[in-house]
N, C-alpha and C positions, 0 to 999 in steps of 0.2 A: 070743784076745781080748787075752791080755796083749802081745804082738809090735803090734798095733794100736793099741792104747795107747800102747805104746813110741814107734810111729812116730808117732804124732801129735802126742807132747811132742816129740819131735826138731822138728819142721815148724814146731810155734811159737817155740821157741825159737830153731831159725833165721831164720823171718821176721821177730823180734821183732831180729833184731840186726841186718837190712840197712841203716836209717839209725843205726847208734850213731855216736858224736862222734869225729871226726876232730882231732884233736893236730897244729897246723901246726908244726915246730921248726928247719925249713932253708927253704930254696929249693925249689921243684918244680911239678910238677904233679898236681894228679888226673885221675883216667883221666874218661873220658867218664861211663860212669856214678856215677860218684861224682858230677860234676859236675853232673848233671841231677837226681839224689836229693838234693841237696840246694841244689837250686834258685839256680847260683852262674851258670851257662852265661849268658852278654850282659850280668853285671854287672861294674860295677867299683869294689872296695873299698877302702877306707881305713881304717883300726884302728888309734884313736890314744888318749892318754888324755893327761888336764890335766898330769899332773906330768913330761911326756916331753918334754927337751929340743928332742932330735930330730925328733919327731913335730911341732912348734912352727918348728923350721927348716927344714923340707921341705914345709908345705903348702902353701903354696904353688905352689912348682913344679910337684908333683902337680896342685894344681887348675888350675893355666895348661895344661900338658901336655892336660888331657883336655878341656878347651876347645877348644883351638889342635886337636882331632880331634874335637870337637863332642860330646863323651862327657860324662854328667854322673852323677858320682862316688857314690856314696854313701859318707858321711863317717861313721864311729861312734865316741861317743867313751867308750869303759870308764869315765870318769869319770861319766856320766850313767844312771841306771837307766833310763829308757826307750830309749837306746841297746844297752845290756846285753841287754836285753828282744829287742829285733829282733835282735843278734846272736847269741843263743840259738837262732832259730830255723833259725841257717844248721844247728845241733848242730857246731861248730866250737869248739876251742877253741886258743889261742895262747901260747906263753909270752915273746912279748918285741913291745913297739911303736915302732914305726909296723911294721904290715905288712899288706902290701896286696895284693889278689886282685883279679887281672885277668882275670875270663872263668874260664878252668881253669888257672892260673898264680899260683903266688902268689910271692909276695915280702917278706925282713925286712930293716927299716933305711930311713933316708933314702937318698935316691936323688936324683941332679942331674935338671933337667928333660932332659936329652939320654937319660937311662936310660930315664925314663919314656915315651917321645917312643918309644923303638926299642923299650919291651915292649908299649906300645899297638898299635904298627905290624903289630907279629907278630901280635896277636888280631885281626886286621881279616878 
């Protein structure tokens, strides 16, 4: 009985930590099922917040970019609690902005519309 026990808090406690939060901190990508678990697979994101230079001189180009491939972006901006809100649900968390996820790709920093142009290209 007790080896039964045993194994069945093992089973929850590892099913309980299949979607835990994922920490973006460089360039990369996630494997496929990470990307499907947390529901990122044919989006493509922007993570940006009010007081970010950066994130301010680059969106454009980002939103031209996924235009100019008929892609439409979803923009969130950590400075908004109902943005915070929705990107909570990716259980994603990031430590610098703008960074932005493409499909299973992500990426930190502005970026020229020509970077953007040739990481869309790849998700295609």
């Amino acid at each position: 009985m007790k080896k039964i026990l045993f194994l069945l808090c093992i089973l929850i406690l590892i099913s309980g930590c299949q979607n835990e939060e994922t920490t973006i901190t460089e360039e990369g990508s996630f494997n496929q099922n990470i990307c499907q678990e947390k529901n990122l697979t044919g989006k493509y994101i922007m993570i940006k917040s009010a007081h970010c230079s950066a994130c301010q001189a680059t969106i454009q180009d980002f939103k031209s970019a996924c235009q100019e491939k008929n892609i439409h972006p979803i923009i969130l901006d950590l400075s908004k609690q109902e943005d915070i809100k929705k990107f909570k649900e990716y259980n994603l968390s990031i430590q610098y902005t703008p960074t932005f996820i493409l499909n299973c790709d992500y990426y930190i920093g502005a970026k020229t519309k020509e970077e953007y142009l040739k990481f869309l290209n790849k998700n295609e």
